[in-house]
N, CA, C, O and CB atoms as a CASP TS submission, in Angstrom:
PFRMAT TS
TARGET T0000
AUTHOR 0000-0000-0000
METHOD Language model
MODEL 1
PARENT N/A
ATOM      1  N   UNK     1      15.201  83.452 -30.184  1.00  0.00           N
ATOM      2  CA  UNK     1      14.780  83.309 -28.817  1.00  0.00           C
ATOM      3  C   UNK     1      15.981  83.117 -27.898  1.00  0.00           C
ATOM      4  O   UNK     1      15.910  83.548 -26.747  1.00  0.00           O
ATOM      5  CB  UNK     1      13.816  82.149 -28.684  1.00  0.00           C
ATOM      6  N   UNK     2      17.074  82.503 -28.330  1.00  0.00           N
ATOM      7  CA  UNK     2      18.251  82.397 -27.647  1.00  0.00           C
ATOM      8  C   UNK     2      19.278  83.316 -26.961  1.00  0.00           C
ATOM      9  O   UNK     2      19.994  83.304 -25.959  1.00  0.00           O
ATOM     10  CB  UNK     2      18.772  81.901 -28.324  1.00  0.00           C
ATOM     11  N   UNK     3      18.874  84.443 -28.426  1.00  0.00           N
ATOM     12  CA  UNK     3      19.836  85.741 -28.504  1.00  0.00           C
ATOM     13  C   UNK     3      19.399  86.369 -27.018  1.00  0.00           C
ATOM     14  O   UNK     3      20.363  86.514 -26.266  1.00  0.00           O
ATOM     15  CB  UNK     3      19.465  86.952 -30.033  1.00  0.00           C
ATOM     16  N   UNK     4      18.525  86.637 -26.649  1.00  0.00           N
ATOM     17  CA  UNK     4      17.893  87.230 -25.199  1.00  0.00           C
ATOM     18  C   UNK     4      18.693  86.780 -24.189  1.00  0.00           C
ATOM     19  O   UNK     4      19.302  87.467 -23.369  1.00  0.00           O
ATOM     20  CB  UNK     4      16.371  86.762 -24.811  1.00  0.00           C
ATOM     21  N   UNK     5      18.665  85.759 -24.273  1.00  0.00           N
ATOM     22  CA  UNK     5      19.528  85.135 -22.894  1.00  0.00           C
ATOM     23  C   UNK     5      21.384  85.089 -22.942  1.00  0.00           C
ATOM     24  O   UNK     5      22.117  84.495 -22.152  1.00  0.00           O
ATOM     25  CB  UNK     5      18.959  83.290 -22.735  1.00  0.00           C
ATOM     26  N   UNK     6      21.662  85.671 -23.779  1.00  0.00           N
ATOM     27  CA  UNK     6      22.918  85.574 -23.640  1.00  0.00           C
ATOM     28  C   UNK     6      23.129  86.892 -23.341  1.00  0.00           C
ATOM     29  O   UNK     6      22.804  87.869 -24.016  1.00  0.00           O
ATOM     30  CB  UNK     6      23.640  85.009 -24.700  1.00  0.00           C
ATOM     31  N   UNK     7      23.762  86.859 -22.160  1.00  0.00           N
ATOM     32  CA  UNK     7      24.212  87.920 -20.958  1.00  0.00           C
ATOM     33  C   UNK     7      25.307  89.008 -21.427  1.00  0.00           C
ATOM     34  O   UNK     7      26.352  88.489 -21.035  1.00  0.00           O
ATOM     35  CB  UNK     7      24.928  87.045 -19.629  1.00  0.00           C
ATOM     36  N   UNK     8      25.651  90.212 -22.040  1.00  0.00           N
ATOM     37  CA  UNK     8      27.014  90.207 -22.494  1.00  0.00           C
ATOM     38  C   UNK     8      26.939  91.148 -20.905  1.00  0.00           C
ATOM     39  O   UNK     8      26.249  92.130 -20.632  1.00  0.00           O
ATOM     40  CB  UNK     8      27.585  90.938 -24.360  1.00  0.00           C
ATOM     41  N   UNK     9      27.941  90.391 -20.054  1.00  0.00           N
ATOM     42  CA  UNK     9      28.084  91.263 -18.702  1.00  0.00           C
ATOM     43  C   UNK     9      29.754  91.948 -19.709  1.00  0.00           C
ATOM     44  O   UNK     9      30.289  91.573 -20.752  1.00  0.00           O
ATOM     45  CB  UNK     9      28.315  89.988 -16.598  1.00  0.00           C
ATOM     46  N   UNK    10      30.022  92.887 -18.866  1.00  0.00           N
ATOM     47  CA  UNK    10      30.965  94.426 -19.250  1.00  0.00           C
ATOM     48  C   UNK    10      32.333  93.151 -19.347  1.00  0.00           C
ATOM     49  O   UNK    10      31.980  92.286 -20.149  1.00  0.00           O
ATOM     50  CB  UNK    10      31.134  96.243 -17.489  1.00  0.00           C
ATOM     51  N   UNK    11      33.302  92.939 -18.936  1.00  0.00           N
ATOM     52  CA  UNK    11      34.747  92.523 -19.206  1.00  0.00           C
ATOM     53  C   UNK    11      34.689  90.932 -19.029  1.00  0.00           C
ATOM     54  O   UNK    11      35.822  90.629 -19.403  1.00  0.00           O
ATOM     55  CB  UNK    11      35.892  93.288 -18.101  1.00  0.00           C
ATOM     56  N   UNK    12      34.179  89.970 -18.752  1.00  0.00           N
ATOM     57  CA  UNK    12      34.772  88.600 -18.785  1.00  0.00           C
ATOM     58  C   UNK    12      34.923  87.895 -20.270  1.00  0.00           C
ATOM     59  O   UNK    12      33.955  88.020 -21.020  1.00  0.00           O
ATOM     60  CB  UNK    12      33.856  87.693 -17.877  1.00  0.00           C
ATOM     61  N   UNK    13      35.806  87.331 -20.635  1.00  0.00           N
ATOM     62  CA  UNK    13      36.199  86.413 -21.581  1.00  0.00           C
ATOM     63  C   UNK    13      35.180  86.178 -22.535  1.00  0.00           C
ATOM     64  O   UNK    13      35.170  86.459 -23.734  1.00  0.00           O
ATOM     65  CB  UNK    13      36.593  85.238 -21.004  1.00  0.00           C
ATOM     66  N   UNK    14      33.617  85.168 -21.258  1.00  0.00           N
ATOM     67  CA  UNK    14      32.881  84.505 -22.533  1.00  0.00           C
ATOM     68  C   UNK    14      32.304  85.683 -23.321  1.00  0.00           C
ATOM     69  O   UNK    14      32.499  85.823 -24.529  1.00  0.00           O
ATOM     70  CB  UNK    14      31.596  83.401 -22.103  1.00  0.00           C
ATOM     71  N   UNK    15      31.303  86.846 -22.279  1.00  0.00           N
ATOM     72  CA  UNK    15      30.385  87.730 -22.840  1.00  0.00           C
ATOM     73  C   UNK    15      31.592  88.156 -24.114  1.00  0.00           C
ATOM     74  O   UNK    15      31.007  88.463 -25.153  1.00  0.00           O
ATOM     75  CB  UNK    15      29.728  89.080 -21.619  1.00  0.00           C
ATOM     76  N   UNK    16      33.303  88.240 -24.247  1.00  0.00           N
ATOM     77  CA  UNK    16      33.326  89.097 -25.486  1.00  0.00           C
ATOM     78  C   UNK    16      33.278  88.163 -26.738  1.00  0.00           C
ATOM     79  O   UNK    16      33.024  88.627 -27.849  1.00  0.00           O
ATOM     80  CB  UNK    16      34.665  90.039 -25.524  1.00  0.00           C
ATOM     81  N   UNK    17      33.554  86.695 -26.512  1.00  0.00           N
ATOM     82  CA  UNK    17      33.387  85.630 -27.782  1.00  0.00           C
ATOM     83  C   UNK    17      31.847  85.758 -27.746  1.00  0.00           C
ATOM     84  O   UNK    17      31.525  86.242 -28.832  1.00  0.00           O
ATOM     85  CB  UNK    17      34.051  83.812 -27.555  1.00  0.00           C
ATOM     86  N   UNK    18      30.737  85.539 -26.977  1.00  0.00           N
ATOM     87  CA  UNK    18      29.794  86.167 -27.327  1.00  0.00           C
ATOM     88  C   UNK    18      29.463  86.916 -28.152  1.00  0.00           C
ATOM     89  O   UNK    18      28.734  86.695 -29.120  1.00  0.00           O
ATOM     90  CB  UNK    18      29.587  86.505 -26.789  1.00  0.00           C
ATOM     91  N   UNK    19      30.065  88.049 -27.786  1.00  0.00           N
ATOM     92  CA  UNK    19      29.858  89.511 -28.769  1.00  0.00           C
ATOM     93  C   UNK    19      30.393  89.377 -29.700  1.00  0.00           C
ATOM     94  O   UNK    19      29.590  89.638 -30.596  1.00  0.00           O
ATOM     95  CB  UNK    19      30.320  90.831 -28.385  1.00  0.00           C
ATOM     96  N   UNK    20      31.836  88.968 -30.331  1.00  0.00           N
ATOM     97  CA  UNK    20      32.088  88.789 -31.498  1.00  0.00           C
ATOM     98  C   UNK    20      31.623  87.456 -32.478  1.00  0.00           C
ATOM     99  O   UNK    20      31.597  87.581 -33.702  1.00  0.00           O
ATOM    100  CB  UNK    20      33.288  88.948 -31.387  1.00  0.00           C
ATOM    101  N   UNK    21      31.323  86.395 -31.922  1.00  0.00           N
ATOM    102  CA  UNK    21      30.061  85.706 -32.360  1.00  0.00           C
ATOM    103  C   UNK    21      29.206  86.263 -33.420  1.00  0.00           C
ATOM    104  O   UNK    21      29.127  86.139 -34.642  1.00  0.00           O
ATOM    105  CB  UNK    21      29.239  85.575 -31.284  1.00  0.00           C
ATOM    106  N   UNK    22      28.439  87.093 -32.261  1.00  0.00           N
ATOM    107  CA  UNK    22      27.210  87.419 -32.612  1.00  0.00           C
ATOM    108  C   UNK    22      27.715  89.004 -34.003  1.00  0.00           C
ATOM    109  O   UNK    22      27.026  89.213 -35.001  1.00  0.00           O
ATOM    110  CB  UNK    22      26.179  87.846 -30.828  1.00  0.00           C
ATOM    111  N   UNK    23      28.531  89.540 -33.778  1.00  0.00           N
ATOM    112  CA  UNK    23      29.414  90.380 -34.964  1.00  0.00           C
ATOM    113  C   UNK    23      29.181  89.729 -36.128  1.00  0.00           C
ATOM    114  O   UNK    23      28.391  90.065 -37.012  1.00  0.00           O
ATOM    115  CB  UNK    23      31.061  90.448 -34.787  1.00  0.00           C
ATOM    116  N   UNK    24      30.162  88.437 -36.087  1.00  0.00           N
ATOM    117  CA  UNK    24      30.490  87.757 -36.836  1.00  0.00           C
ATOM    118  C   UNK    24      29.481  87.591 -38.292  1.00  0.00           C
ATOM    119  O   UNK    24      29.541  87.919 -39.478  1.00  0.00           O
ATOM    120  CB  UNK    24      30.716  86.742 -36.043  1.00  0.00           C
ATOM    121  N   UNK    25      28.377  86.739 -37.203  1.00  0.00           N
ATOM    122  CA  UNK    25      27.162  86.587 -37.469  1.00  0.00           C
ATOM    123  C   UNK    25      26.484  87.349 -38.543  1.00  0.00           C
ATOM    124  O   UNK    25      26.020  86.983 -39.622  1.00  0.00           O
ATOM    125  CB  UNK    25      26.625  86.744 -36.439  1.00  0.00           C
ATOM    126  N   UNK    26      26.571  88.914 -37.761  1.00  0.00           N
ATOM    127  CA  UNK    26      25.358  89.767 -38.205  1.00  0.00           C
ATOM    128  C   UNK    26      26.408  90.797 -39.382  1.00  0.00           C
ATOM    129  O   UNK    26      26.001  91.821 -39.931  1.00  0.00           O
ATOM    130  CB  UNK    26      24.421  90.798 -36.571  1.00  0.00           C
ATOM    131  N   UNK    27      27.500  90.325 -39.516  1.00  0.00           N
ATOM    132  CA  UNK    27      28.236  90.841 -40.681  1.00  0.00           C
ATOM    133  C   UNK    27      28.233  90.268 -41.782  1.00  0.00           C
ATOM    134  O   UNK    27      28.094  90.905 -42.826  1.00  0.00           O
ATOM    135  CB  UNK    27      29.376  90.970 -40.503  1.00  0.00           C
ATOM    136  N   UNK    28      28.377  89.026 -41.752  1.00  0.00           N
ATOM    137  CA  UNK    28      28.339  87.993 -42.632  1.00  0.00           C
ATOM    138  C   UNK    28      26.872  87.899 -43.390  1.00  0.00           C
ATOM    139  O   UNK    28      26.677  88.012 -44.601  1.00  0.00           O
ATOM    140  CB  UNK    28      28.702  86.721 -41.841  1.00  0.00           C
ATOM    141  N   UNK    29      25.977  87.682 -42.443  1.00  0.00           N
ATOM    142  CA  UNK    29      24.360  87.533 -43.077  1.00  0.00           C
ATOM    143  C   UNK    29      24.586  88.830 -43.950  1.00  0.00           C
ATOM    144  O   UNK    29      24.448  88.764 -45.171  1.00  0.00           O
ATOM    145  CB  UNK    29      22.765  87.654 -41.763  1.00  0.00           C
ATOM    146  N   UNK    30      25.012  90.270 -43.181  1.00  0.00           N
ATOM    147  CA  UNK    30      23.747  91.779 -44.031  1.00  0.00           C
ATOM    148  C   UNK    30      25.251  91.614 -45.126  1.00  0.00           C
ATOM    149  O   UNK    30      24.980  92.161 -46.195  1.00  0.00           O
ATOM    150  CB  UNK    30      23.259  94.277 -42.719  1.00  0.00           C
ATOM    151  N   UNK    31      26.208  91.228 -45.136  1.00  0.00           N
ATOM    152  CA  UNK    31      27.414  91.502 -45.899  1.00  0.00           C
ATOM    153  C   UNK    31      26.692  90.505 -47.253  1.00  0.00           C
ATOM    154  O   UNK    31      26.767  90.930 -48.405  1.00  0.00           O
ATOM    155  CB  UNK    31      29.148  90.925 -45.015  1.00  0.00           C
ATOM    156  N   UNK    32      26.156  89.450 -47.008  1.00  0.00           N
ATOM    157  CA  UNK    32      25.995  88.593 -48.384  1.00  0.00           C
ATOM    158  C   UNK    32      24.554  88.170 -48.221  1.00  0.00           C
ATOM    159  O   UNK    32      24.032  87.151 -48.673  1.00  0.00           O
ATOM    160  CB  UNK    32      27.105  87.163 -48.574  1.00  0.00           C
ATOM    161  N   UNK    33      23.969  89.179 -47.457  1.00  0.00           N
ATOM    162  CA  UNK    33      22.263  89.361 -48.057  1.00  0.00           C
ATOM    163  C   UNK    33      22.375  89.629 -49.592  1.00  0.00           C
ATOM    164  O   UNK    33      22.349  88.785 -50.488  1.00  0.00           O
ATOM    165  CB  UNK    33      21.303  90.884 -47.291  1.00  0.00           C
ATOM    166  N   UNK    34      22.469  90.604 -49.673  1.00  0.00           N
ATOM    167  CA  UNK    34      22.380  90.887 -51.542  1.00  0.00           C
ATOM    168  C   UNK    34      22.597  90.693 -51.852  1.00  0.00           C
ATOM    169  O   UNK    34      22.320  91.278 -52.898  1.00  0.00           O
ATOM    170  CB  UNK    34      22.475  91.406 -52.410  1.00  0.00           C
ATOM    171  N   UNK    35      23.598  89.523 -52.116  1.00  0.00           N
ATOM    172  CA  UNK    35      23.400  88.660 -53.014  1.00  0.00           C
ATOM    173  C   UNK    35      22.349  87.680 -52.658  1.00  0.00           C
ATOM    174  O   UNK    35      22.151  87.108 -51.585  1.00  0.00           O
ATOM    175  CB  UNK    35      24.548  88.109 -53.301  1.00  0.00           C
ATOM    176  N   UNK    36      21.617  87.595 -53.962  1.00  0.00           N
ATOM    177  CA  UNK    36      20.422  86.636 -54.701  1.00  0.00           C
ATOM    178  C   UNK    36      21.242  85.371 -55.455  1.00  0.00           C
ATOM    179  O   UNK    36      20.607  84.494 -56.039  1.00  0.00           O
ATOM    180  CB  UNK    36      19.423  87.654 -56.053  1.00  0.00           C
ATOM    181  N   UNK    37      22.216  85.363 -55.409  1.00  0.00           N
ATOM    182  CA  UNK    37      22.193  83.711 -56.908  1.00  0.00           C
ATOM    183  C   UNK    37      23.040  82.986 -56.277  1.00  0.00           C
ATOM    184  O   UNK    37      23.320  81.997 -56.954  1.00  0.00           O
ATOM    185  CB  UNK    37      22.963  83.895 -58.925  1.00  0.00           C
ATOM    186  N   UNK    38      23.742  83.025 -54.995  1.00  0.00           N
ATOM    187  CA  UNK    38      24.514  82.362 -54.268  1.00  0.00           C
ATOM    188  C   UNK    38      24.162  82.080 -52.751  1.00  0.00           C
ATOM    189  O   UNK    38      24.532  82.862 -51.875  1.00  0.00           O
ATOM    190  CB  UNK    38      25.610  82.970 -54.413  1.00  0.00           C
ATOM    191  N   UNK    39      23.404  80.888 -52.457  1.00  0.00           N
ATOM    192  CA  UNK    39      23.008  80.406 -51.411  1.00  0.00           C
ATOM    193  C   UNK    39      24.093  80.151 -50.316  1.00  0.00           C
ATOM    194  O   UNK    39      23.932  80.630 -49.193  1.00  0.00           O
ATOM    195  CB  UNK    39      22.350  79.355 -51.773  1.00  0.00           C
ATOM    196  N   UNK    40      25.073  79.487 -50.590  1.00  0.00           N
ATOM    197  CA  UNK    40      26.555  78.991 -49.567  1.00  0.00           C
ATOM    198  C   UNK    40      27.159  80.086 -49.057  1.00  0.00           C
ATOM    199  O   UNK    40      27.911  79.860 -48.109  1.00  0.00           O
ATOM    200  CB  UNK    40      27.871  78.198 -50.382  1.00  0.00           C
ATOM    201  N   UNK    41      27.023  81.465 -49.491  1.00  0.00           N
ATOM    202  CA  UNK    41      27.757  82.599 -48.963  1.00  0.00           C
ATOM    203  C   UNK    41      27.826  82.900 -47.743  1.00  0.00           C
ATOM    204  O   UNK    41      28.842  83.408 -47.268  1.00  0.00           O
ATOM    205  CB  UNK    41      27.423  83.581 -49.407  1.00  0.00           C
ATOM    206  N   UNK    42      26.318  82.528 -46.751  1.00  0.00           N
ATOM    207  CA  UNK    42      26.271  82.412 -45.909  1.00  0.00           C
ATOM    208  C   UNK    42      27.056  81.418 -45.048  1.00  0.00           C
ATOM    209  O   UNK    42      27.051  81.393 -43.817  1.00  0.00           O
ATOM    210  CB  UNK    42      25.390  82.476 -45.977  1.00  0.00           C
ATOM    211  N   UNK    43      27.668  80.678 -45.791  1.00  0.00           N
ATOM    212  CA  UNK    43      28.173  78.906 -44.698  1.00  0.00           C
ATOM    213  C   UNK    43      29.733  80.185 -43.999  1.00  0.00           C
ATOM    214  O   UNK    43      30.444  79.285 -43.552  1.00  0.00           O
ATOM    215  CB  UNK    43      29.151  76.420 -46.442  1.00  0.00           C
ATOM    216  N   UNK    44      30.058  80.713 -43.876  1.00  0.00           N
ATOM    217  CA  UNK    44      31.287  81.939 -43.356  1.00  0.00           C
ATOM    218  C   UNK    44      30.682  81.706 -41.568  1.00  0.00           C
ATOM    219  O   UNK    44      31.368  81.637 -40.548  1.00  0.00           O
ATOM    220  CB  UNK    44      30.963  84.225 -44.293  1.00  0.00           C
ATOM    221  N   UNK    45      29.207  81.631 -41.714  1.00  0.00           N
ATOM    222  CA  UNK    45      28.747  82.142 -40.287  1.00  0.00           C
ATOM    223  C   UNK    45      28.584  80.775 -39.400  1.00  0.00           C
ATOM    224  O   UNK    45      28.594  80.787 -38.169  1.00  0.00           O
ATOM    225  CB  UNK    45      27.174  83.069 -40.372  1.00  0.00           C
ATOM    226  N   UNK    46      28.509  80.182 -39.799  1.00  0.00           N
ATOM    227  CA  UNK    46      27.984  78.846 -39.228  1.00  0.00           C
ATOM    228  C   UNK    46      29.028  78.515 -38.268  1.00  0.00           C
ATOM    229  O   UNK    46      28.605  77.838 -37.330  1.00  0.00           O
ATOM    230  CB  UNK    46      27.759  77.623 -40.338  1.00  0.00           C
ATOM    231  N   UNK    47      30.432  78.831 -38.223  1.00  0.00           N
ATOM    232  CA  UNK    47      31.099  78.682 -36.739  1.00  0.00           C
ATOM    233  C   UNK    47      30.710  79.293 -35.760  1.00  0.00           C
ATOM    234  O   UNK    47      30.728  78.872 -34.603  1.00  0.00           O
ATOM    235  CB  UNK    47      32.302  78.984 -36.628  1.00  0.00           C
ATOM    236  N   UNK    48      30.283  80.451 -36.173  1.00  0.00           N
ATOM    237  CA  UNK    48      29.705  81.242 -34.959  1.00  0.00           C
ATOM    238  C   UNK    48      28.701  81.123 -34.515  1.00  0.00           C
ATOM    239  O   UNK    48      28.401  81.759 -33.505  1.00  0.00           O
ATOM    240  CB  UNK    48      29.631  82.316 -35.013  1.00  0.00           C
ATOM    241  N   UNK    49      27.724  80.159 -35.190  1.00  0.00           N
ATOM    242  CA  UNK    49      26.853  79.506 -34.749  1.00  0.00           C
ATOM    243  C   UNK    49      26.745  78.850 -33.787  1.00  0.00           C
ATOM    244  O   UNK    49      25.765  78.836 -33.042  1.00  0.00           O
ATOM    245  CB  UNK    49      26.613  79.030 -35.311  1.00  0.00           C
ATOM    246  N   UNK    50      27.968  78.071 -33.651  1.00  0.00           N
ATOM    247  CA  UNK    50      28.313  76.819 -33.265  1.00  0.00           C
ATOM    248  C   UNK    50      28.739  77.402 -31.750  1.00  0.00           C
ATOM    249  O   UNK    50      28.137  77.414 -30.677  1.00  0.00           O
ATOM    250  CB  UNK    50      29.516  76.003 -34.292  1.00  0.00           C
ATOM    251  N   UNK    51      29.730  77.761 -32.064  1.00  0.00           N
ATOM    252  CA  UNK    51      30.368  78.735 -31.118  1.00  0.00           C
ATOM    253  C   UNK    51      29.131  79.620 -29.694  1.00  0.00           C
ATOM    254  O   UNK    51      29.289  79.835 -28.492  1.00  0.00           O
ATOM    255  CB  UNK    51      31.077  80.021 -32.382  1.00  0.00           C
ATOM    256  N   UNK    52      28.050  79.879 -30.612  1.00  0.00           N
ATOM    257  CA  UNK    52      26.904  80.405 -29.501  1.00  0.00           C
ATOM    258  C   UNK    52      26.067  79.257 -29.093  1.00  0.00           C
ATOM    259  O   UNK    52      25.369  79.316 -28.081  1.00  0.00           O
ATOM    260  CB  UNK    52      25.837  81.594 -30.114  1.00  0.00           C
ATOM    261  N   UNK    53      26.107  78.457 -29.676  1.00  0.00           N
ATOM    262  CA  UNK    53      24.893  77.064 -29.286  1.00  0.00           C
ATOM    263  C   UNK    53      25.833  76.468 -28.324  1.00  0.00           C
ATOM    264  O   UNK    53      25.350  76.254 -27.212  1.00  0.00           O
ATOM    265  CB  UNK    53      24.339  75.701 -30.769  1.00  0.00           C
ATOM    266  N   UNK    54      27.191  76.119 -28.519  1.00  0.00           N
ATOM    267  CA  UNK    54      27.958  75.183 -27.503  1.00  0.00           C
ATOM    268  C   UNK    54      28.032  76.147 -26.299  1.00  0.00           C
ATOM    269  O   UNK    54      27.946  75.630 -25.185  1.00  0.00           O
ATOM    270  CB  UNK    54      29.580  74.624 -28.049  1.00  0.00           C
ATOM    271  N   UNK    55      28.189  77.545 -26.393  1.00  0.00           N
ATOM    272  CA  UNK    55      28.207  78.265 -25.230  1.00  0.00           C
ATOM    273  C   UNK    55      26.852  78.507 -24.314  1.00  0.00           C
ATOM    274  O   UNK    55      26.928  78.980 -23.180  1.00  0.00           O
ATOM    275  CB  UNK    55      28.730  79.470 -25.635  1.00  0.00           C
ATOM    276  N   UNK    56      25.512  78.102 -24.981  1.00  0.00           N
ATOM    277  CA  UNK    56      24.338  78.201 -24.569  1.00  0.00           C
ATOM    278  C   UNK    56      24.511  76.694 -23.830  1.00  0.00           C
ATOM    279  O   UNK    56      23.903  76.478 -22.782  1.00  0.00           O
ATOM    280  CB  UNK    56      23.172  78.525 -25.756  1.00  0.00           C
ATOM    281  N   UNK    57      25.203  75.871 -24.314  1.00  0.00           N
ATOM    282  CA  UNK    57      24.772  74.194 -23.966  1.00  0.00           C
ATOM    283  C   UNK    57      25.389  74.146 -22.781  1.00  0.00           C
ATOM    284  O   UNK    57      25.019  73.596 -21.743  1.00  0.00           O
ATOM    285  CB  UNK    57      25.342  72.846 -25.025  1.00  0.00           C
ATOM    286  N   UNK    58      26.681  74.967 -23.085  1.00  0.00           N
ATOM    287  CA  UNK    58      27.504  74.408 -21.485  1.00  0.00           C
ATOM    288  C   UNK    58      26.690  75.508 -20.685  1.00  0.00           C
ATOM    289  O   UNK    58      27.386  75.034 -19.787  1.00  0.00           O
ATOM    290  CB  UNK    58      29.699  74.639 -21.271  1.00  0.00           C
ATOM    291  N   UNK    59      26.305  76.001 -20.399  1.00  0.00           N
ATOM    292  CA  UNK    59      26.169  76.807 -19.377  1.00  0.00           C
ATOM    293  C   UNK    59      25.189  76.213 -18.774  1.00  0.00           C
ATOM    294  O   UNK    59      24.985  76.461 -17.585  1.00  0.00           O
ATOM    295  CB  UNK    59      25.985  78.122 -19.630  1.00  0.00           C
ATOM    296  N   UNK    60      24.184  75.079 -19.654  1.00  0.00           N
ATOM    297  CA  UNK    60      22.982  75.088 -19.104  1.00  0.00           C
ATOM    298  C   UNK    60      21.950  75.328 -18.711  1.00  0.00           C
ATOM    299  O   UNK    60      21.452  75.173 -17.595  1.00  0.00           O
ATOM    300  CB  UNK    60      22.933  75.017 -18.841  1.00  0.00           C
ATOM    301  N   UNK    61      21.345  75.962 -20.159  1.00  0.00           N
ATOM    302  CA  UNK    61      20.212  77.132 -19.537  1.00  0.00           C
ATOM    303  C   UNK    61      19.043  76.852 -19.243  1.00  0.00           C
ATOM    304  O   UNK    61      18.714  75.849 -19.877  1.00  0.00           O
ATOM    305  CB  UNK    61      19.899  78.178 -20.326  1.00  0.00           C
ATOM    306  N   UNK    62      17.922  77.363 -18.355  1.00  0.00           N
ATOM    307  CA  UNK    62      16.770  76.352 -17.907  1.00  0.00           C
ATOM    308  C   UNK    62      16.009  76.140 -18.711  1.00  0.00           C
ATOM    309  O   UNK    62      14.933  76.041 -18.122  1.00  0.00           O
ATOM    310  CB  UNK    62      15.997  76.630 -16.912  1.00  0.00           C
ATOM    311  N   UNK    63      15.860  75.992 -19.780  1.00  0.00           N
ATOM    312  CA  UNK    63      14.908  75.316 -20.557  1.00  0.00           C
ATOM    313  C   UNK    63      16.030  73.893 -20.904  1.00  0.00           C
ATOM    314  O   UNK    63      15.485  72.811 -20.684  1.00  0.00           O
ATOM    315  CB  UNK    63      14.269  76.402 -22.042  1.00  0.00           C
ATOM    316  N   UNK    64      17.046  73.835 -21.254  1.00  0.00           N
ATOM    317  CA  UNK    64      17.979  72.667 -20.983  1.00  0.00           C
ATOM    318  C   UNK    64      17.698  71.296 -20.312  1.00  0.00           C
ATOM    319  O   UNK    64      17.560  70.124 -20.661  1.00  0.00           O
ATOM    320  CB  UNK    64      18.900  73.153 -20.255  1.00  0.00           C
ATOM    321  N   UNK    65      17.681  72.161 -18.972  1.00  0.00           N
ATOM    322  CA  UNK    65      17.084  71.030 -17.499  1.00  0.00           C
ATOM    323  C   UNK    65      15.832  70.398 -17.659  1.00  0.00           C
ATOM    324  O   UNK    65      15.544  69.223 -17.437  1.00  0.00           O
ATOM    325  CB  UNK    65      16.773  71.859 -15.971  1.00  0.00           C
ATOM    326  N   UNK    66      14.959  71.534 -18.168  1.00  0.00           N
ATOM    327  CA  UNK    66      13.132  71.101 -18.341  1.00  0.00           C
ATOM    328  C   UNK    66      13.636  70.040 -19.552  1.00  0.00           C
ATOM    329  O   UNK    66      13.367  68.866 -19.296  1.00  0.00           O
ATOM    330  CB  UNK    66      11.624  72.768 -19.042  1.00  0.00           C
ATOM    331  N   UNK    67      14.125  70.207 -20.460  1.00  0.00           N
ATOM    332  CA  UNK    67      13.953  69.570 -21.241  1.00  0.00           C
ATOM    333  C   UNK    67      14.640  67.870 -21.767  1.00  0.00           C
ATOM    334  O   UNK    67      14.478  67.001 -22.624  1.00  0.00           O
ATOM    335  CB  UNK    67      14.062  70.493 -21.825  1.00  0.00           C
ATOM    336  N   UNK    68      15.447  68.190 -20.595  1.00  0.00           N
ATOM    337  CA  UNK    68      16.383  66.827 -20.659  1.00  0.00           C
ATOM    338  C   UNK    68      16.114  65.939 -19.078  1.00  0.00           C
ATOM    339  O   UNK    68      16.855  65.082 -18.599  1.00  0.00           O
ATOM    340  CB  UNK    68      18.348  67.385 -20.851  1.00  0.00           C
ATOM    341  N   UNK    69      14.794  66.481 -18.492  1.00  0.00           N
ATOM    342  CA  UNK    69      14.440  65.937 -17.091  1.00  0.00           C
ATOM    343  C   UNK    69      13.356  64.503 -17.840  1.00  0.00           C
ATOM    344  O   UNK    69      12.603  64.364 -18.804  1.00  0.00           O
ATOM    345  CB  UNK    69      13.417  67.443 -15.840  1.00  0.00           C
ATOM    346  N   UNK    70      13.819  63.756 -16.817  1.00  0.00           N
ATOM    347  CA  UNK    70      13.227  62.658 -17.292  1.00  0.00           C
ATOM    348  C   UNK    70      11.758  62.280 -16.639  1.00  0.00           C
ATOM    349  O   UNK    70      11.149  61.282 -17.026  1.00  0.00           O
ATOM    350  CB  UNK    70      14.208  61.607 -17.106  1.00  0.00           C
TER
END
């Protein structure tokens, strides 16, 4: 649900850590999908995880506000 809202506009900085993020991501998962007997193969992606959640947090997106309004 997150992936939607992240904007990749054409040349600024964040949209390309964005994009390679989200690379990162989707290389890592289909790269060590097939393997079956090794669960941790995946832990490679989890910075880029991080990397898209802290960039979703700072920006502040409106479900953020709704959700941290008191």
């Amino acid at each position: 649900a997150a992936a939607p809202r992240l904007r990749f506009r054409g040349g600024d900085r964040a949209s390309r850590t964005r994009l390679l993020a989200l690379c990162w991501i989707g290389f890592v998962m289909l790269f060590f999908t097939f393997s079956t007997t090794q669960e941790y193969y995946s832990l490679p992606c989890y910075p880029a995880v991080a990397l898209l959640l802290g960039a979703s947090l700072a920006t502040g997106l409106p479900w953020l506000r709704y959700v941290t309004r008191a």
